[in-house]
N, C-alpha and C positions, 0 to 999 in steps of 0.2 A: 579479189585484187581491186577491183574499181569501187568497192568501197571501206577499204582497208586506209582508215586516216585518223588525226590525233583526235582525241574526243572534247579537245579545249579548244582548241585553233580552228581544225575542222580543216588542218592542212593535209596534202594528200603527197607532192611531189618529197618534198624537204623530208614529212616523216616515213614515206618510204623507204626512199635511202639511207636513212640514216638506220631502219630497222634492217635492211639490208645489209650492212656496214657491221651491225649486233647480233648477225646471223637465225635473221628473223625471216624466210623467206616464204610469199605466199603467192602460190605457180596462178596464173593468165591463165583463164580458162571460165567460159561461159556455165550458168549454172545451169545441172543437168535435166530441171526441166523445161529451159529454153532449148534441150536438143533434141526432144521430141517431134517426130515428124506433126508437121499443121497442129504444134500444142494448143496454137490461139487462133483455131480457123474460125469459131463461132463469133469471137467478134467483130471479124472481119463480113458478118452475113446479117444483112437487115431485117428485121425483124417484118413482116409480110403476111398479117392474117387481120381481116377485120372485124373488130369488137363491138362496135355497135349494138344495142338488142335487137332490131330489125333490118338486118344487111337484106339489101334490093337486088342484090348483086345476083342473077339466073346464075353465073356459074360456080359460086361459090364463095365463101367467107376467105378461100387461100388465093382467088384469082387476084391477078395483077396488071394488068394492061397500061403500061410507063403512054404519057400524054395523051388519055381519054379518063372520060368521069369515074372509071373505074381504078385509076391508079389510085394505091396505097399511101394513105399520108399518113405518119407516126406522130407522138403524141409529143409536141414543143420542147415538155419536159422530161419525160425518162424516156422516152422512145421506145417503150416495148410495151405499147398500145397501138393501136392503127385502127382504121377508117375508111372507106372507100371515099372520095371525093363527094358521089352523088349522096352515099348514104348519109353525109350530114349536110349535104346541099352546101358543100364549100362549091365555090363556081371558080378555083385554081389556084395549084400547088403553092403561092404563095400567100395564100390567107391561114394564121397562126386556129391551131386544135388542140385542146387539150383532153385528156382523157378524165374518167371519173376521181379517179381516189388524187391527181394534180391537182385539180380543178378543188376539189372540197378541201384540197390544205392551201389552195392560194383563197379561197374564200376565209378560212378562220384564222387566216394571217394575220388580217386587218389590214394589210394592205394591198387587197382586192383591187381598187382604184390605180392603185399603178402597176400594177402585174398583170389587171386585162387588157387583155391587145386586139379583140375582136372590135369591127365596125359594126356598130349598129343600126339599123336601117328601119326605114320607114314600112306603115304596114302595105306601102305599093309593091313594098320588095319583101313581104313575110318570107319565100322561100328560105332566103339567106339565113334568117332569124332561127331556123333549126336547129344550126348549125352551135347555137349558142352555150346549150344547155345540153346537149348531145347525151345519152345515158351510155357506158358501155355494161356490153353482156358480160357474163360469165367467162372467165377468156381462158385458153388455152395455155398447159407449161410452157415457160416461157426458157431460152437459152441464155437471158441475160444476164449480168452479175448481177443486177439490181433489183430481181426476180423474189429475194428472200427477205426484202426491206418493202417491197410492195405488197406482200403477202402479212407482212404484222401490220401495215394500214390495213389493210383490207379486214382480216378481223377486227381491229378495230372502229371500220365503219362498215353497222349495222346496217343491213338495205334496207330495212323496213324503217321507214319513215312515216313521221307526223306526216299530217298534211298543212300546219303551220310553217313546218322548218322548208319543206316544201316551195309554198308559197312564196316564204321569206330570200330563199335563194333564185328564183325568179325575178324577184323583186330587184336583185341588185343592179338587170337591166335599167330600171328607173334612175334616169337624171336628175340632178334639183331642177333646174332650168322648170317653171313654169309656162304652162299651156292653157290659156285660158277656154274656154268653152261655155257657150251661152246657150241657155235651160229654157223653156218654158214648164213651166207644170201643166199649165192647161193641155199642153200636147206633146209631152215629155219624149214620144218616140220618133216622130220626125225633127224636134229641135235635136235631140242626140244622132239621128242620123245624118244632120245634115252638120252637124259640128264633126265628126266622126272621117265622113267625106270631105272636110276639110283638104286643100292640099295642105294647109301649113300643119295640121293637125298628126303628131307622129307618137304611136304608142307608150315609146320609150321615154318622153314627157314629163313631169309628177302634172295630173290635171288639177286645173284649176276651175271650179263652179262658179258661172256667175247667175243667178237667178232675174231673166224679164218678165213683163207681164208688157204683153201688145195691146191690153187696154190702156195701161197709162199714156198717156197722152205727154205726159212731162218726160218719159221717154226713160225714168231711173231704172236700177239695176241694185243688187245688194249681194252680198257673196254669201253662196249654198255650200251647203256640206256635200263633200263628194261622197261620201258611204251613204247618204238620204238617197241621191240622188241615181247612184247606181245599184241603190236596193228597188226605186221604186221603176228602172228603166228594168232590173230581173221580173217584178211582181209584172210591167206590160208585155215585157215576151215570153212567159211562162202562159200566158191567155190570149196569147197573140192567134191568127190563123196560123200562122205557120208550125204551128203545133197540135196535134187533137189525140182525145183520149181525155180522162179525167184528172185523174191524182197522176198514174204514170203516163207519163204522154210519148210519144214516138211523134217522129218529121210526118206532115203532112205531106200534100204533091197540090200546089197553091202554081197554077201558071202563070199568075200575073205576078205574086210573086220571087216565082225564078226569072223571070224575066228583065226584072228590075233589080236584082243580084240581093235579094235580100237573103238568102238563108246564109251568103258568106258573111254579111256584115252580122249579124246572128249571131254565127261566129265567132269573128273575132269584138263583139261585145262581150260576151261569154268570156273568151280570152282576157279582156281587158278588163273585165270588172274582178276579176279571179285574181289578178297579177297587181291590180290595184288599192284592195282593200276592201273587193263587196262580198256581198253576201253569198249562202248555198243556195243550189237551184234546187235542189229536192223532189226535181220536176220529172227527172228521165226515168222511161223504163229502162227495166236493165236491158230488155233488148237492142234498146240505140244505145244505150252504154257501152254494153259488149260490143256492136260492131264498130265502135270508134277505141276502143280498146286494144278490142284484138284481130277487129276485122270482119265484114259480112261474112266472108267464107268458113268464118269459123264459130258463126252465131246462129244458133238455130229459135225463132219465135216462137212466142204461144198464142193457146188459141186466144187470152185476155189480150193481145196485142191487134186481132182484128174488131175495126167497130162498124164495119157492112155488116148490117145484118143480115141480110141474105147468104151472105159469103162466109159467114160463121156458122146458121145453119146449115149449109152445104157440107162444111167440117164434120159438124156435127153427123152429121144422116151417116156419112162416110167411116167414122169413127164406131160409130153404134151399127153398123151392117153386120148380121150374123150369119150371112151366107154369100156364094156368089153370085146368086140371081137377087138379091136385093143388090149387092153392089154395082152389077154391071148396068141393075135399071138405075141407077143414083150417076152413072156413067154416061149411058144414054139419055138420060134427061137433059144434064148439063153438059153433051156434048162441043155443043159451040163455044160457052165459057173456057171450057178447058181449054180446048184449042185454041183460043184467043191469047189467052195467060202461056201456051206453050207445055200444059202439063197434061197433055192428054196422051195417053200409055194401054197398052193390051195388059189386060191386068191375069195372071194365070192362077193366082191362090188368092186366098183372102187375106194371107198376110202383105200383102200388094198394096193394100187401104193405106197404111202407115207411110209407105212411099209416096204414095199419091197426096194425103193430108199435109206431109212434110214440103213437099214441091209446091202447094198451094197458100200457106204458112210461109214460104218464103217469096215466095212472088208478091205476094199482097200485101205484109210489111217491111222489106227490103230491096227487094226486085223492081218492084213499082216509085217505088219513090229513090231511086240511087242518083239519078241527078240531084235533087236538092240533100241528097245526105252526101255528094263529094262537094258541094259546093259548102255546105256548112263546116266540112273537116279542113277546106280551104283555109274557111275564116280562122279557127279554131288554132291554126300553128301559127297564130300571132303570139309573139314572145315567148315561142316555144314551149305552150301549155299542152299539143296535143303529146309532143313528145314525153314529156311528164305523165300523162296519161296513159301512154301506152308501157311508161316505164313503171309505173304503179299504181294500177290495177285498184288493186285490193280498198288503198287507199281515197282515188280521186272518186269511187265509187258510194262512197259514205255521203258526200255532198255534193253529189250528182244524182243520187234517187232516192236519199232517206233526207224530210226535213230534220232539223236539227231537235235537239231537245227541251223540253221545256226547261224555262226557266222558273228556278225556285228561288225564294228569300234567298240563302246563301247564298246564290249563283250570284244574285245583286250585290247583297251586300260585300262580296270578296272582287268585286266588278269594280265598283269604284272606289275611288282613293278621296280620302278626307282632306281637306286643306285643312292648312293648322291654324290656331284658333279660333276653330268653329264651335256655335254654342255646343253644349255638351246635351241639353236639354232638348234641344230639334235633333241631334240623332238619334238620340233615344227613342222622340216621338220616331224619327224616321225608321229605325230598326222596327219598331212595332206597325209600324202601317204595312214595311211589307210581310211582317207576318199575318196581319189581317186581310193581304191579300190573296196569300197563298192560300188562306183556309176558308176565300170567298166572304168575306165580309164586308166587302168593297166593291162598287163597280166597275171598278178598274182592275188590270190584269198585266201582269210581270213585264209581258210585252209591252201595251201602252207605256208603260213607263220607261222603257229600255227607248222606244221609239218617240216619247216625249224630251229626251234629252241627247239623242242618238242622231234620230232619223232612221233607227233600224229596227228591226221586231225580231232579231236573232244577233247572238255574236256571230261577227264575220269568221270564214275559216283560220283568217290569217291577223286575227285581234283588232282592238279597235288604235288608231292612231288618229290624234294623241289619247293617250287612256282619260276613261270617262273618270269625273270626280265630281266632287260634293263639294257646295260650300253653305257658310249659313246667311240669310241676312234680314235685317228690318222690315220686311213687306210683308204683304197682303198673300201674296198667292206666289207660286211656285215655277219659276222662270228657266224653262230648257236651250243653253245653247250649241246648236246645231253643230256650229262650224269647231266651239273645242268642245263639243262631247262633257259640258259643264250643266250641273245641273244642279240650280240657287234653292235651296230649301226656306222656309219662311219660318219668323220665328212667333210661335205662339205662344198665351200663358195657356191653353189647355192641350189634350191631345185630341178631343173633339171635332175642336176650330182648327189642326192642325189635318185631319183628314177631310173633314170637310172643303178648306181649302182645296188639298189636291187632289180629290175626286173631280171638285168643279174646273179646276182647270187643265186637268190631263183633258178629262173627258170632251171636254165642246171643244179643246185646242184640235186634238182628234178629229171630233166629228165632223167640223169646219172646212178641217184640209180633205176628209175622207171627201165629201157635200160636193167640195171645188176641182177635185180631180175627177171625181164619177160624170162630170159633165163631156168627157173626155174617151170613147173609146180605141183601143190601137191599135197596131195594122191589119 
C-alpha cells in the first residue's frame, strides 16, 4: 500500500483512488518481515571490539569503559571497526579514526588531502602521531550490513606489502611547506641534532638541506641533498657509541648518553630518515629487531649477541658442562655474578644449564640495556614507523639487518632516465663503462657512482626523488648533481678518454669528501 503508485507521475493519493474506484484493492498492512519480533535489533547495537594489532587493553579486545582511555571509538567511515582510545593514542572521543581497508581506499582516491581529518603534531607530541597510520588486526565476524562489501576489499588488499608502498603511505604525512635545516659535514651529528631539537623543527615538514662550513669566514651556505645527507647522518649512527657489535649491532648501555636523551632522538632519526627518503640501516641484529617488533618478552638472544668476553665464556663453560658437579662448580665459581644479574637458581638436573644460559642471554642483551632500548622505541613512533614495524615484520626486517644488494650494470642503467637529445655516442661509451665496471676493469665501483650523482651508495627503500637521470654535454669531466640526482656525462671522441675522465673524477671527487669528513668522529 505505501508504495502502491503511478509508475509516470510517481503519484500515490489520486492513483489510489482512482484504482480503488476500478476495484483494484490493496489491504494496509505492514510487511511481514517488519513483524518479526527485534527483526532489526542488531543495528540498533554498536559495534564494540577493538581491532588494533596490538590492543594494551589487560581486560580484553571486547572491554569497553564509556569516558576512560579504554572506550571504544569506531571507525569514521563504516563503523564496524574499532579501537580502544589508548591503543592508538587518540587523547578523546572527538579526534576522527580510521580503520585499515578506509584508510587505503581514501588514500588511492586521490583525494587523500581533503578526506584526512587527523592533526598532525610535532615530534614533542610523537604520542599522538600513532594514531595516524594505526594498522588493524585480523577482526572478528562482524553483524553489520556492510560486513560482506569489507570482506571483497579486504581480499583485495593483500597484507603483505612492499616496503616502498610502505614507506610511500607514511610519506603522505609529509607537508610541502619547507623546513629548512643547516648541515655541517665536518660534524654532521651534532649540526643534525641540534637542527632536529629545533623547536621550529617538525617532522611532518618536507626537509630542507642547507650545507655551512664554520670555517668560512664570508659566512655562505649552498643547498645539500637531503638523501646525501641523511645517508651520511645513517653511516654516523650505525658507528656511533651508541651502538656495539660489528656488522649486527644491538643498543649499547652508553650513560652519558642516556642522560642526554640520545638513543630517543636515534630514534626518531631512524624514523625520519625512513619516512623521508633515506637509506637501509643494514645495521640491526635481529635480536633488537625482534624486540622492537614483537617485544622483549618475546625475544630470546644469542650467544653472537654477547661481546663480554668473559660473559660469553661463562655461556660457554655452562653450555658444554657434561655433568653436575662440573655445573654446579661453573655455579659456584661465578656465584656473585649471577646473583648480581639475578640469575642465580638450585639447579637439580643438568637439563637446568639451558635455563640458566637463557636467563643470562637475556639479562646481558636486553635486560641490561632496557632503558635505552625504551628510550629508543620512543623516538622510533615518530611518524608512526614503529607501528609499521610491528605491523610488518617480515617486511621492515630486510632493511633493518640485511644491507641492500649490490648493484649491477643493469641496476644502473634501468636507474636512470635519459634526457632527450643526448649524444647517442656518450651512452654507448656510458653503457660500456658500467659494464667495465661490473667486471672490475675500472677503479671505480657501482656505488661510487650511484654516490657520485646521488649522494648515496644504495637505492633508498622508498626510491630516489626526483629520479636520477643522465644528460650529455661538451666538457672535460663528468659533473654529479646532488640536489636533482642529475648526472652530466662528457662527450668524448674516444672511449678511452671517456673512462679515463670518469675514473679521475668519481674517484678523487670521492676521496676528497671521504679525507674531509674522516676529520670528524660522532657521538
Amino acid at each position: 500500500m505505501f508504495f502502491f503508485r503511478c509508475t509516470i507521475c510517481n503519484n500515490s493519493d489520486v492513483f489510489q483512488k482512482e484504482m480503488l474506484r476500478m476495484g483494484i484493492h490493496i489491504p494496509e498492512k505492514d510487511a511481514s518481515w517488519e513483524l518479526e519480533e527485534n527483526a532489526y535489533q542488531e543495528l540498533l547495537q554498536h559495534y564494540e571490539h577493538c581491532d588494533v594489532r596490538r590492543c594494551r587493553c589487560k581486560e580484553g579486545r571486547d572491554y569497553n569503559a564509556p569516558d576512560s582511555k579504554w572506550e571504544i571509538k569506531r571507525c569514521q567511515c563504516c563503523g564496524s571497526s574499532g579501537t580502544h582510545l589508548a591503543c592508538s593514542s587518540l587523547r578523546s572521543w572527538e579526534q576522527n579514526w580510521e580503520c585499515l581497508e578506509c584508510r587505503t581506499i581514501i588514500y588511492n582516491s586521490g583525494d587523500f588531502q581533503k578526506a584526512k581529518k587527523h592533526t598532525l603534531v610535532s615530534a614533542n607530541n610523537v604520542g599522538i602521531t600513532d594514531c595516524l597510520l594505526e594498522e588493524s588486526s585480523p577482526k572478528l565476524p562482524r553483524q553489520s550490513p556492510g560486513s560482506q562489501r569489507k570482506d571483497v576489499l579486504r581480499q583485495g588488499n593483500k597484507y603483505r606489502k612492499d616496503i616502498s608502498t610502505i614507506l610511500t603511505e607514511l610519506a603522505f604525512q609529509i607537508k610541502k611547506k619547507p623546513r629548512r635545516i643547516c648541515i655541517n659535514k665536518d660534524d654532521i651529528w651534532n649540526s643534525a641534532l641540534e637542527g632536529f631539537r629545533n623547536q621550529k623543527f617538525n617532522p611532518v615538514y618536507t626537509i630542507e638541506v642547507t650545507y655551512i662550513n664554520e670555517n668560512d669566514h664570508f659566512g655562505r651556505d649552498y643547498p645539500g641533498s637531503k638523501q646525501e645527507f641523511l645517508s651520511l647522518l645513517m653511516l654516523h649512527l650505525e658507528n656511533s657509541p651508541l651502538f656495539e657489535g660489528s656488522l649486527s649491532k644491538n643498543l649499547s648501555l652508553n650513560s652519558q648518553a642516556l642522560k642526554e636523551n640520545l638513543y630517543f632522538e636515534a630514534g626518531k632519526m631512524v624514523a625520519i630518515s625512513l619516512v623521508h627518503g633515506g637509506p637501509s640501516l643494514g645495521f640491526f641484529s635481529k635480536t633488537l629487531f625482534n624486540c622492537l617488533a614483537y617485544g622483549p618478552e618475546n625475544t630470546q638472544p644469542i650467544l653472537e649477541d654477547v661481546l663480554d668476553f668473559e660473559v660469553a665464556q661463562i655461556i660457554i663453560r655452562i653450555n658444554t658442562a657434561t655433568n653436575m658437579s662440573d655445573l654446579n662448580s661453573i655455579i659456584n665459581e661465578y656465584c656473585n655474578y649471577f646473583e648480581l644479574i639475578g640469575c642465580l637458581r638450585i639447579v637439580t638436573s643438568l637439563s637446568d644449564k639451558y635455563v640458566l644460559v637463557k636467563d643470562i642471554l637475556f639479562y646481558q642483551v636486553i635486560k641490561r640495556v632496557q632503558a635505552p632500548f625504551e628510550s629508543f622505541k620512543q623516538g622510533l613512533k615518530t611518524l608512526g614507523v614503529l607501528e609499521k614495524i610491528q605491523t610488518y615484520p617480515e617486511v621492515f626486517c630486510d632493511i633493518f639487518c640485511h644491507k641492500p644488494e649490490n648493484l649491477s650494470a643493469k641496476i644502473l642503467s634501468d636507474l636512470f632516465t635519459v634526457h632527450t637529445l643526448s649524444d647517442v655516442q656518450a651512452l654507448n661509451f656510458w653503457n660500456s663503462y658500467l659494464k667495465a665496471v661490473e667486471d672490475g676493469k675500472s677503479t671505480t665501483t657501482m656505488e661510487d657512482i650511484l654516490n657520485f650523482a646521488t649522494g648515496c651508495n644504495s637505492i633508498p627503500p622508498a626510491g630516489f626523488k626526483p629520479t636520477p637521470s643522465i644528460e650529455c654535454l661538451h666538457m672535460d669531466f663528468p659533473v654529479g648533481n646532488k640536489c636533482s640526482n642529475c648526472l652530466t656525462l662528457p662527450i668524448t671522441t674516444t672511449y678511452k678518454e671517456f673512462q679515463e675522465n670518469m675514473d679521475f673524477a668519481i674517484g678523487n671527487t670521492l676521496r676528497l669528501e671521504k679525507e674531509k669528513s674522516s676529520h670528524y668522529i660522532g657521538p
